[in-house]
C-alpha positions in Angstrom: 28.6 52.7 8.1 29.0 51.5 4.8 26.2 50.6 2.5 25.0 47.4 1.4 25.4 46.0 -1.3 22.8 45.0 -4.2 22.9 40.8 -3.1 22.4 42.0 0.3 19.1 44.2 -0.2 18.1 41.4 -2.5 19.1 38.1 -1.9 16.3 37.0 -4.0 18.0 37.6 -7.4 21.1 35.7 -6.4 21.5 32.0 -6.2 24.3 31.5 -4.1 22.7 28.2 -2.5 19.5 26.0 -3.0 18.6 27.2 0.5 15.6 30.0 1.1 14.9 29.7 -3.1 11.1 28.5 -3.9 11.2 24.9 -5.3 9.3 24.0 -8.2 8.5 20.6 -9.7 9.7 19.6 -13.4 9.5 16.8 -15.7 12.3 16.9 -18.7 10.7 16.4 -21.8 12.0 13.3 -23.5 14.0 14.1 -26.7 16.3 12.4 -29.2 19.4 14.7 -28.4 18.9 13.9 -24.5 20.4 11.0 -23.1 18.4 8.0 -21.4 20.7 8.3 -18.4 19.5 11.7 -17.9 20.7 15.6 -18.3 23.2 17.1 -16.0 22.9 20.5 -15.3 23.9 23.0 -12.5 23.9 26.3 -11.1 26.7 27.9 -9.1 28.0 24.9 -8.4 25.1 23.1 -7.2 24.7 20.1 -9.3 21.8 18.4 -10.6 21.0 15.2 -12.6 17.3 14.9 -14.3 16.1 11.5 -16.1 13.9 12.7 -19.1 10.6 11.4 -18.3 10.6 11.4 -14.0 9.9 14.4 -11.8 12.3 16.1 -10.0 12.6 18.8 -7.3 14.7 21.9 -7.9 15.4 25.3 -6.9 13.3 28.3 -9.4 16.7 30.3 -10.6 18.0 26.6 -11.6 14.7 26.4 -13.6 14.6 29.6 -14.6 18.6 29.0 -15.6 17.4 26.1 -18.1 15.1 28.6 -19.9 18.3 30.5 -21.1 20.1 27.0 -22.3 19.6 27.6 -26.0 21.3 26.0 -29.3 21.2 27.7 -32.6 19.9 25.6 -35.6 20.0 26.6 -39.6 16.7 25.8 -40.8 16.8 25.9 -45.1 13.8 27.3 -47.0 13.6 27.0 -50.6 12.1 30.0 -51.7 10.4 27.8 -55.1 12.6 29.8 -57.6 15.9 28.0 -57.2 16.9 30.0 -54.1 17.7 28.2 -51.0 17.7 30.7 -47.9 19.1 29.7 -45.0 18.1 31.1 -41.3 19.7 30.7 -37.9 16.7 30.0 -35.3 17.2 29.6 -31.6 15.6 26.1 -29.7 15.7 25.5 -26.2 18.2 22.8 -25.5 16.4 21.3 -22.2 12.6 21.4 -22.6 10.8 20.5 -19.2 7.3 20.7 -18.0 6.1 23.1 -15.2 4.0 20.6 -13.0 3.9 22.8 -9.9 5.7 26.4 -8.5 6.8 26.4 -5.1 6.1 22.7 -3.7 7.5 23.2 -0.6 5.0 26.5 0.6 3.0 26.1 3.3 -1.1 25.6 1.8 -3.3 28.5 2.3 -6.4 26.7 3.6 -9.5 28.9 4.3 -11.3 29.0 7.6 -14.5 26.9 8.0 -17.7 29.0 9.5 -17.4 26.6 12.3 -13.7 28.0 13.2 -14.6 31.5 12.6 -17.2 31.4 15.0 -15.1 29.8 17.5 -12.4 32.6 17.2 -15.7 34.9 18.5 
């Protein structure tokens, strides 16, 4: 019998489709390098399009995905002596908003005395 392979023990870690992933709600944070007609982005394939500003749906390794989306900046400092030193510094290039993790799960609701009784 031959053994399985790691995306078979764990699915989890590999996005190979929106479907069985946790979904998590997002807003894009409005910025002056995003366009008003919104921010494409995708994962494997599976496309998405975001308006900054309006809250959308989407799978956690596509949000996860975004947090690796970086651009590299030179920020100048002048050190007060006549040196100017420059430094490369990382930025995220699609800031968003957590609002909620896992918007699909079922709630976990509590049971009431009344029920527990009943159960009895």
């Amino acid at each position: 019998m031959a053994s399985k392979t790691d995306q078979e023990r764990h699915p989890e870690n590999y996005f190979t489709s929106p479907k069985g992933h946790p979904k998590d709600l997002i807003r894009i944070n409005e910025s002056p390098d995003l366009p008003k007609e919104g921010v494409f982005f995708g994962l494997n394939g599976y496309q998405y399009l975001a308006k900054p500003g309006t809250e959308i749906k989407i799978p956690r390794p596509v949000r996860l995905m975004l947090d690796t989306r970086i651009q590299t900046k030179t920020q100048r400092v002048d050190e007060g002596n006549g040196n100017v030193v420059a430094y490369p510094r990382d930025y995220p290039r699609i800031t968003y908003t957590l609002i909620k993790e896992d918007v699909d799960a079922m709630p976990i609701t509590e049971k009431t005395d009344e029920q527990v009784s009943a159960e009895a």
